[in-house]
C-alpha positions as a printed Julia matrix, in Angstrom:
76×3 Matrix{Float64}:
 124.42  118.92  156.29
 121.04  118.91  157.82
 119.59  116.05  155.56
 122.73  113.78  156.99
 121.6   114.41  160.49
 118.21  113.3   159.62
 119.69  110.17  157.6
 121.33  109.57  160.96
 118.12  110.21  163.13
 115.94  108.13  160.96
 118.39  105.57  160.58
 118.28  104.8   164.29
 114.74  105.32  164.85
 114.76  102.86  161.72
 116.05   99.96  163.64
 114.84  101.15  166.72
 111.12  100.6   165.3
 111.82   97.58  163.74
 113.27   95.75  166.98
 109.88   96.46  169.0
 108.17   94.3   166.36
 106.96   90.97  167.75
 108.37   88.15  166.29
 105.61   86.32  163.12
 107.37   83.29  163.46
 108.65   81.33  161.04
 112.45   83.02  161.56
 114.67   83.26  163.84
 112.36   84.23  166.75
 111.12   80.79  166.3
 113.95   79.09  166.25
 114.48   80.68  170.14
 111.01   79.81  171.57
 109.28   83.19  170.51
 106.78   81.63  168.38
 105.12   79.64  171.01
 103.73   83.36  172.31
 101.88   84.53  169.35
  98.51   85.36  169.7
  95.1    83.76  167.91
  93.85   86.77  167.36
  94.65   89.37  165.08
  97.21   92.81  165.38
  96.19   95.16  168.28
  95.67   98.49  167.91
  99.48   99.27  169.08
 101.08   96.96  166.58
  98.96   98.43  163.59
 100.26  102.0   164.9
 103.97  100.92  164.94
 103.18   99.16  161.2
 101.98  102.6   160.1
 104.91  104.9   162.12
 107.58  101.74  160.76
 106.5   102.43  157.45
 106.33  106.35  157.54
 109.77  106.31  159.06
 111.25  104.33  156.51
 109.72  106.18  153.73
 111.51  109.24  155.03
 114.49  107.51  155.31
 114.41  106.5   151.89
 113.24  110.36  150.95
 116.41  111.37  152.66
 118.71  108.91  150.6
 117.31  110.23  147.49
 117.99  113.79  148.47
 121.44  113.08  149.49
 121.82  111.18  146.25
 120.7   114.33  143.98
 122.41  116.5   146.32
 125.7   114.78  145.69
 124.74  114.42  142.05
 124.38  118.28  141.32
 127.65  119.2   143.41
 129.95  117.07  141.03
């Protein structure tokens, strides 16, 4: 039960993280005018910490499907 709730917690913080990511261009965001805003420089210090927390998040995600997955596994 308790590694559901955290699918569930990391699944929104999941998206959540991945929304606040600024646009590279080349996609969508382009298509709409948000690649005319990008910067010539290179990440700032907060985008390289939401990289990082993005990709810690989603490795715990994917730690809780695996989990799940045994857990299910070993019940049958």
């Amino acid at each position: 039960m308790g590694f559901s709730i955290a699918l569930i917690i990391f699944s929104l913080l999941l998206m959540l993280l991945v929304l606040m990511h600024k646009g590279k261009g080349g996609g969508l965001s382009d298509m709409f005018g948000g690649g005319m805003q990008s910067s010539v420089g290179g990440s700032s210090v907060a985008e390289r910490n939401l990289d990082r927390i993005t990709v810690v998040v989603g490795l715990l995600w994917f730690a809780c499907i695996v989990v799940l997955g045994l857990m299910l596994k070993l019940d049958s």
